[in-house]
C-alpha positions in Angstrom: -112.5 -35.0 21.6 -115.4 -35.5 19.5 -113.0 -34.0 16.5 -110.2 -37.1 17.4 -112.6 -39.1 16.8 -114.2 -38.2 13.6 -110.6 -38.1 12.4 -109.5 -42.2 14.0 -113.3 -43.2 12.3 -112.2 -41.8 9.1 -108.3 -43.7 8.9 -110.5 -46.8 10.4 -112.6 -46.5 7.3 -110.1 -45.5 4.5 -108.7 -48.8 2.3 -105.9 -50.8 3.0 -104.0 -52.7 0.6 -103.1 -56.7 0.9 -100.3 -58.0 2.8 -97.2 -58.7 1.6 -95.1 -60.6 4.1 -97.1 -62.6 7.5 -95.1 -63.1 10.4 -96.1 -66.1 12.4 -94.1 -66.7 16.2 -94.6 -70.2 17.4 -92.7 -69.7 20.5 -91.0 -66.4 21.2 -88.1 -68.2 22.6 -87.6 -69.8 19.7 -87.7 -67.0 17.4 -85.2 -65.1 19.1 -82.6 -67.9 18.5 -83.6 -68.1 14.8 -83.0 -64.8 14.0 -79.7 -64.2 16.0 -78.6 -67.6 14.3 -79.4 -65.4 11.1 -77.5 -62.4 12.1 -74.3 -64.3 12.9 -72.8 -64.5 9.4 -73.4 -60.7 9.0 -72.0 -59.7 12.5 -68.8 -61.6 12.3 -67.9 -60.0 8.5 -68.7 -56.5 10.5 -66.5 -57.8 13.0 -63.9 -58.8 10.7 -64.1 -55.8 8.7 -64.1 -53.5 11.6 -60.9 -55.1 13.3 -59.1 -54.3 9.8 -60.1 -50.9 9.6 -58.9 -50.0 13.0 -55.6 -52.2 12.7 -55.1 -50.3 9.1 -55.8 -47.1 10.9 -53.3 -47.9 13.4 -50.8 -48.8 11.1 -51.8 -45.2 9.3 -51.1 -43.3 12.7 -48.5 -45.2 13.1 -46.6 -44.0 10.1 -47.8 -40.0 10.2 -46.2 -40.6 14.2 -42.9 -42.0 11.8 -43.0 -39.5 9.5 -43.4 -36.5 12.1 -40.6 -37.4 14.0 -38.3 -37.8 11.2 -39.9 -34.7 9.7 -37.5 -33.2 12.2 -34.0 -34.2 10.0 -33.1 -31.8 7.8 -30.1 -31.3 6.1 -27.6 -27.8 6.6 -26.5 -27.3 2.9 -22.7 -26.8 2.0 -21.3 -23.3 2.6 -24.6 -22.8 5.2 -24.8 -22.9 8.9 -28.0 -22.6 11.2 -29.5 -22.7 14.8 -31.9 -25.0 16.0 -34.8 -23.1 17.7 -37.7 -25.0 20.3 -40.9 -22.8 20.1 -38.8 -19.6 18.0 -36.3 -20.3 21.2 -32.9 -20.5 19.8 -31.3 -23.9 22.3 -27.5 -24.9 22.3 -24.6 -24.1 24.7 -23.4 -20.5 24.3 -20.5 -20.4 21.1 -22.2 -23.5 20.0 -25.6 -22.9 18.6 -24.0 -23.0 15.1 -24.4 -26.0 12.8 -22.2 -27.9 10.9 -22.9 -28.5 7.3 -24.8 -32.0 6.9 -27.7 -34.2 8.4 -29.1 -32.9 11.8 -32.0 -34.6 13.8 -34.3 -32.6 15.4 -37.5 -31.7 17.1 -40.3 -31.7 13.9 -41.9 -28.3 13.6 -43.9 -26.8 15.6 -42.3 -27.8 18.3 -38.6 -27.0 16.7 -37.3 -25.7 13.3 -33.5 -25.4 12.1 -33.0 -21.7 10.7 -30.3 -22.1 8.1 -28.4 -19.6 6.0 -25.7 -18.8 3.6 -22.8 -18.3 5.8 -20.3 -16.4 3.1 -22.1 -13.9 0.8 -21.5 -10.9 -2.0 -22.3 -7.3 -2.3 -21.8 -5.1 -5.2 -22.0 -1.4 -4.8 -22.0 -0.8 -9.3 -24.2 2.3 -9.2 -24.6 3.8 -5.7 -21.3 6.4 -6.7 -20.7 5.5 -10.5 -22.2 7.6 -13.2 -25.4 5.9 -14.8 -24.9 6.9 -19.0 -27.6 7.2 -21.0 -26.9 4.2 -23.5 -24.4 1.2 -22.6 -20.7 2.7 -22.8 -17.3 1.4 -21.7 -15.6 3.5 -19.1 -13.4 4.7 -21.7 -15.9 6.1 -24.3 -17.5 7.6 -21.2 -14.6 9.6 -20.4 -14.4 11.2 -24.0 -18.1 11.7 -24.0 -18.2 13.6 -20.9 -19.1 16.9 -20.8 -16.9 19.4 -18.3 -19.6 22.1 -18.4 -22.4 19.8 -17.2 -22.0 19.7 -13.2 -22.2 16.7 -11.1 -24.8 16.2 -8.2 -23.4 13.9 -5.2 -26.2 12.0 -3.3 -28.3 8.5 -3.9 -30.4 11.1 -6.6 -27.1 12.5 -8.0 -24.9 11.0 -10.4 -22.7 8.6 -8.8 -20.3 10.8 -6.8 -19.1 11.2 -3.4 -17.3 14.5 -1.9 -13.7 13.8 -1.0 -11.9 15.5 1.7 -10.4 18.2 -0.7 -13.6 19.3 -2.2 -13.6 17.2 -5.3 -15.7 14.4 -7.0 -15.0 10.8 -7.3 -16.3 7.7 -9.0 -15.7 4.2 -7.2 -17.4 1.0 -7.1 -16.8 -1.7 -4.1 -17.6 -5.2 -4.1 -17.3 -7.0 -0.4 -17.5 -9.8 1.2 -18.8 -10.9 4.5 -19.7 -13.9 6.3 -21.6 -14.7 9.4 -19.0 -15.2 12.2 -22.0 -15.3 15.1 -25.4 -16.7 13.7 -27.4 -15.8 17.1 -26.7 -12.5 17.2 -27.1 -12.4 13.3 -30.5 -14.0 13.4 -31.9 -12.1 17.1 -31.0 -8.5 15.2 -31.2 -9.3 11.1 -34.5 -10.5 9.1 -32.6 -13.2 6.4 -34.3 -11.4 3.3 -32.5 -8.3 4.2 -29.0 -9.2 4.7 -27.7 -8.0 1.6 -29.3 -5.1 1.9 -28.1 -3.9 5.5 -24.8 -4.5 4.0 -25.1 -2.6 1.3 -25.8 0.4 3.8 -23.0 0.1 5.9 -20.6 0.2 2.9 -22.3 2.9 1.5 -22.0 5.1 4.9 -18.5 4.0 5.0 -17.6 5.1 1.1 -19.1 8.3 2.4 -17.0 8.6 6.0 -13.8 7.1 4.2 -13.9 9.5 1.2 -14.9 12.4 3.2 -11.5 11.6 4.9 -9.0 11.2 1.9 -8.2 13.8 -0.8 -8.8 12.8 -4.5 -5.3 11.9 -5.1 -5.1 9.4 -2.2 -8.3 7.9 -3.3 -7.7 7.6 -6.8 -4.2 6.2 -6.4 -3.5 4.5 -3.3 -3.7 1.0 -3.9 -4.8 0.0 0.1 -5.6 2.6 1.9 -9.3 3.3 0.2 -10.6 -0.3 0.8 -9.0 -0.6 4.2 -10.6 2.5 5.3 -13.9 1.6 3.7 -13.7 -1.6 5.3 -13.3 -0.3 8.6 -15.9 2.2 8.8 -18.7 -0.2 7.7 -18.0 -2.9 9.7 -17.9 -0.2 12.8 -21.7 0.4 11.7 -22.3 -3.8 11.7 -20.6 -4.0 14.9 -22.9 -1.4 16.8 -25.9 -3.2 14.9 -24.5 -6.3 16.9 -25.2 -8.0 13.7 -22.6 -11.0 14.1 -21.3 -10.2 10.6 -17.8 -9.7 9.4 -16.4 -7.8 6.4 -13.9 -10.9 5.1 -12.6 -8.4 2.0 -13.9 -5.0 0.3 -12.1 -4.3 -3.1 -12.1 -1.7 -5.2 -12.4 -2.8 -9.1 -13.0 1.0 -10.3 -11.9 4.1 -9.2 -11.6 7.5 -10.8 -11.6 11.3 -10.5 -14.9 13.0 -12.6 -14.7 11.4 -16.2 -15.2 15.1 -17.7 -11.1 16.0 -15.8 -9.8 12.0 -15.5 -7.6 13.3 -18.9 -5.8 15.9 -17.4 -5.4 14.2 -13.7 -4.3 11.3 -16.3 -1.3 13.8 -17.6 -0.7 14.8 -13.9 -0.3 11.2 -13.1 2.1 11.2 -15.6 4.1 14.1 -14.4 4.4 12.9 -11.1 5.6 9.6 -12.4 7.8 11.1 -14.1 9.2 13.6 -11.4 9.5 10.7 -9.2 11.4 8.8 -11.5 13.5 11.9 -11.9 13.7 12.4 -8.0 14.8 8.6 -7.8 17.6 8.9 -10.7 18.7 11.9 -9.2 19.3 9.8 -5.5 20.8 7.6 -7.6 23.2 9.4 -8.8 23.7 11.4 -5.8 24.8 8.1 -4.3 26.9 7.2 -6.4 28.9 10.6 -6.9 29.0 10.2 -2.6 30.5 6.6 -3.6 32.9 7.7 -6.0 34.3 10.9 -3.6 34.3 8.7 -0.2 33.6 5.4 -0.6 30.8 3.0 1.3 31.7 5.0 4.6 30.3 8.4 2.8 28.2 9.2 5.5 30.4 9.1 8.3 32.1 12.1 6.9 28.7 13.8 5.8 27.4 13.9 9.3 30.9 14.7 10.2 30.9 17.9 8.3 27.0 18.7 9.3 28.4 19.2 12.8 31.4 21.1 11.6 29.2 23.5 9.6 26.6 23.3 12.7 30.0 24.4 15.0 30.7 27.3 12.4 27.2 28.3 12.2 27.1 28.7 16.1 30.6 30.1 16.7 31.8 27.3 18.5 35.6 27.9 17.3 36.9 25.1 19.9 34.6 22.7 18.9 35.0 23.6 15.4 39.0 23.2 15.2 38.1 19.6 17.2 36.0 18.2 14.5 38.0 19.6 11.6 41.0 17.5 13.3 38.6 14.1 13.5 37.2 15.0 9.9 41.2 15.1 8.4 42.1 11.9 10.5 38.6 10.4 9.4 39.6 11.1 5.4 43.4 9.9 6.3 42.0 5.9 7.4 42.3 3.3 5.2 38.9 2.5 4.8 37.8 5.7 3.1 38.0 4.7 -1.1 37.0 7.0 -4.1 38.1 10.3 -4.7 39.0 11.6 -1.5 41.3 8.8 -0.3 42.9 10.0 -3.9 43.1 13.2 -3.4 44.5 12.4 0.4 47.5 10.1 -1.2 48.2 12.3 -4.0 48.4 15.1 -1.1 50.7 12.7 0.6 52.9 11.9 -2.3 53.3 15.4 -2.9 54.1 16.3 0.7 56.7 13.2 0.7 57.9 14.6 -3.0 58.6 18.2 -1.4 60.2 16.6 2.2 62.2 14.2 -0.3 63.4 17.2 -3.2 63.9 19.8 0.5 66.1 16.6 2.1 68.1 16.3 -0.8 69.0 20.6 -1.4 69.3 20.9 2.7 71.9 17.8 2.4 73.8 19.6 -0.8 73.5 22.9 1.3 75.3 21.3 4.3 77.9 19.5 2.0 78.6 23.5 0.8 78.9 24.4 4.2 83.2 23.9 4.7 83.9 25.2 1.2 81.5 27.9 1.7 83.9 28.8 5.0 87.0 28.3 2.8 86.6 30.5 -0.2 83.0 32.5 -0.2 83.8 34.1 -3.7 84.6 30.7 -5.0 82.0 28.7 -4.3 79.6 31.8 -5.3 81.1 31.6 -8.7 81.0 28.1 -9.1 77.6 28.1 -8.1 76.9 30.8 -11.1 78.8 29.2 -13.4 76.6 25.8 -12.8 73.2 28.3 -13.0 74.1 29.7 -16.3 75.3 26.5 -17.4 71.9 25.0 -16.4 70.3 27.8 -18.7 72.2 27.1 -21.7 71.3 23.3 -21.5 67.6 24.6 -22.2 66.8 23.4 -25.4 64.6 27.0 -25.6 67.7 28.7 -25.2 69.6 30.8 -27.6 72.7 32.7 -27.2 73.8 35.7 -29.3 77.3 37.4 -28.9 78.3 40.6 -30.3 81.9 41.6 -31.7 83.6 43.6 -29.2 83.9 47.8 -29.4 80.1 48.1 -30.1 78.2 50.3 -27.6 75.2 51.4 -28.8 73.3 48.9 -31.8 70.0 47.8 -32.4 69.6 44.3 -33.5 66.2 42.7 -35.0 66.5 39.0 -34.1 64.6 35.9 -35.4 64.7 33.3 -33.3 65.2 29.5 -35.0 62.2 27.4 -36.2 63.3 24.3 -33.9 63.3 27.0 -31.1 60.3 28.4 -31.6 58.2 24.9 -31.6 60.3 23.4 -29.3 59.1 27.1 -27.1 55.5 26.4 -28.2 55.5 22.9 -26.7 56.5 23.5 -23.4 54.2 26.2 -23.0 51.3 23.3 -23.8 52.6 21.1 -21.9 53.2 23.8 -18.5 49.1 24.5 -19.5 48.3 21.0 -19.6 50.0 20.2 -16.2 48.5 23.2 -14.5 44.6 21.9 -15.4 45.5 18.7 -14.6 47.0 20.2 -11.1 44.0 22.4 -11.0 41.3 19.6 -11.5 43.4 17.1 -8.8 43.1 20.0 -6.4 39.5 20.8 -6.9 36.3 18.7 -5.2 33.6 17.0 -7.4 31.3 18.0 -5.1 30.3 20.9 -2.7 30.0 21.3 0.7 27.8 23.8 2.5 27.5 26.1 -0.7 25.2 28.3 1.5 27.9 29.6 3.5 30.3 30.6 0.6 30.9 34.7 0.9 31.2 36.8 -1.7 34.4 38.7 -1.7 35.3 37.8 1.6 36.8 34.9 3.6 34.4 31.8 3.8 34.8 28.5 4.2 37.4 27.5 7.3 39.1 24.3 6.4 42.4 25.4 7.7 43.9 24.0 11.2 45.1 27.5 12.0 41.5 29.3 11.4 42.8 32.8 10.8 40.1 33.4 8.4 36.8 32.1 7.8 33.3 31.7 9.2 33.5 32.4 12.3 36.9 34.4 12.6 37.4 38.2 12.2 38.8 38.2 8.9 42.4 39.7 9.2 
């Protein structure tokens, strides 16, 4: 206590310095009023300059409130499509959620958000099973650089290949597109940034499944088939993702068979081409000798003689005989043309030639018959005389006589010049008209060559069928 004070003694004692300011109060009431009349002036600009802070920070709220809520709009590009989503909740009626291209309103993030994404897109496939050369190279200096005794390595490591289903090594690159045909289940079962990518797999496993499947020829030169099957088998691996995309088109812009052997499977391309073309030329033709034996209606008669040769073949004699009958009426209608219904008139003008030539001898034979019963012996010497008289009217005839009383002589004869050519020509001309009869009488074609026998009866084309296939020959 006696320390306190010491201490208040000592501040008592210390100097002070003058006053600067005195402050007299008459009357407190009347001070009080003096200095709140001061203070009004500086209270109301407070006032006034409170009141325009708060109405400019009104305004100021007012306008982040605006610009929130329209912070919601946003625009769904061209070619894009989206979902609105309410807390990473994806809203709309079910088949619906999608958007339309253009400007949608909507809850401002955090409390919504409008996922959008490209809904058509394209994959390339250049290197997965394409050969990577060492320097840049068109396809064809490739080919002549490659080297047959360096072996190729299938696999994502390898060099480009895949195994076909015959053993062998291809080369193809795919290119595909797909779009987004159901952007919920696209968006619940796909991250965005790896779209492509998860594409790129599924084609890859179905190059793999598809080529596994197909031989290198069918591969190589199908023009469908590959991409169809490659298509399929990748969108089955999409589908069981329950992505919600769809394969829209998967080409093929290069395929090939190992560049070290693509020139030799290039000259059996060739071949084939060219056996095919000879395959189709000889159809061709076989059609149109078939045309030019039977006419339009050729194959009436060829199945026709398939079930005569079938009847043969099985010993079926009746049935045999029955459709030889229906194959002669079926070449005697009108409506079978080419050589056949030739060959069938010609037939019949000869037949009507022999019954017409046979009519006229069994009329002269009958007009014989009374003088024949009159005189025998005359009419038999008549009938000599008009023989030898026939004979002698040969212009290769040529009579000798001899001077009667010689018995025994030996005569060297030359026969005259006129004779002999006039000899030489008709023996051409008999020639000539037995090829000619020959050829009319021979087919252009051959029917069942397999069952032609070798010194023996074959073929059956008779009515009678004494001898044949089928038939004890006799």
């Amino acid at each position: 206590m006696a320390d306190v004070d010491f201490e208040d003694q000592e501040r008592d004692d210390a100097p002070r310095r003058e006053a600067s300011a005195q402050l007299q109060v008459a009357e407190p009431i009347a001070a009080e009023a003096a200095i709140r009349q001061a203070m009004d002036p500086a209270n109301q600009s407070l006032g006034e300059a409170l009141k325009l802070s708060y109405r400019l920070l009104q305004f100021a709220i007012l306008g982040l409130l605006v610009t929130f809520l329209f912070s919601g709009f946003q625009t769904v590009k061209e070619g894009f499509s989206g979902v609105k989503t309410v807390f990473g909740r994806i809203v709309g009626d079910p088949g619906t959620e999608a958007l339309a291209p253009g400007l949608t309103p909507f809850w401002p993030y955090p409390v919504g958000e409008i996922t959008s994404f490209e809904v058509r897109r394209t994959v390339d496939l250049r290197r997965e099973f394409w050969p990577r050369p060492n320097r840049n190279l068109t396809t064809e200096q490739a080919v002549e650089a490659a080297d047959n005794t360096q072996p190729l390595k299938p696999g994502p490591e390898g060099d480009g290949s895949l195994i076909t289903g015959d053993g062998d090594l291809a080369h193809v690159q795919v290119t595909a597109e797909y779009t987004v045909e159901d952007p919920v289940r696209f968006l619940q079962a796909i991250d965005l940034e790896q779209a492509d990518r998860l594409v790129r797999v599924a084609l890859q496993r179905g190059v793999v499944v598809a080529g596994a499947r197909m031989t290198l020829p069918e591969l190589v030169e199908q023009r469908e088939q590959p991409a169809q099957a490659i298509q399929s088998e990748a969108q089955r691996v999409l589908d069981d993702m329950a992505s919600g995309i769809t394969l829209a088109r998967v080409t093929l812009p290069e395929r090939s068979a190992p560049f070290a052997v693509r020139n030799e499977l290039g000259r059996v391309q060739r071949n084939r081409e060219d056996a095919k073309t000879a395959v189709d030329k000889a159809r061709q033709d076989a059609t149109a000798s078939l045309l030019s034996a039977a006419g339009p209606r050729y194959e009436e008669l060829l199945t026709l003689i398939d079930s005569y040769e079938a009847a043969l073949s099985a010993s079926d004699l009746a049935g045999a005989d029955a459709l030889l009958k229906k194959l002669g009426e079926r070449l005697e209608s009108k409506d079978i043309a080419g050589g056949a219904s030739l060959v069938v008139n010609r037939a019949k003008a000869y037949q009507g030639a022999v019954a017409s030539e046979l009519g006229k001898e069994l009329r002269r034979i009958e007009g014989l018959r009374e003088t024949f019963a009159q005189n025998p012996r005359q009419l038999a010497r008549q009938l000599w005389l008009e023989t030898v008289r026939t004979v002698l009217a040969n212009g290769q005839a040529e009579v000798f006589s001899l001077p009667p009383g010689m018995e025994l002589s030996q005569l060297s004869i030359i026969s005259s010049p006129d004779v002999m050519q006039a000899r030489r020509n008709a023996e051409v001309e008999r020639k000539k008209r037995l090829r000619e009869m020959s050829e009319s009488a021979m087919p252009t074609w051959n029917i069942g060559v397999r069952q032609i026998m070798i010194d023996q009866a074959g073929r059956r084309l008779d009515s009678a069928g004494q001898r044949g296939q089928g038939r004890e020959n006799k």
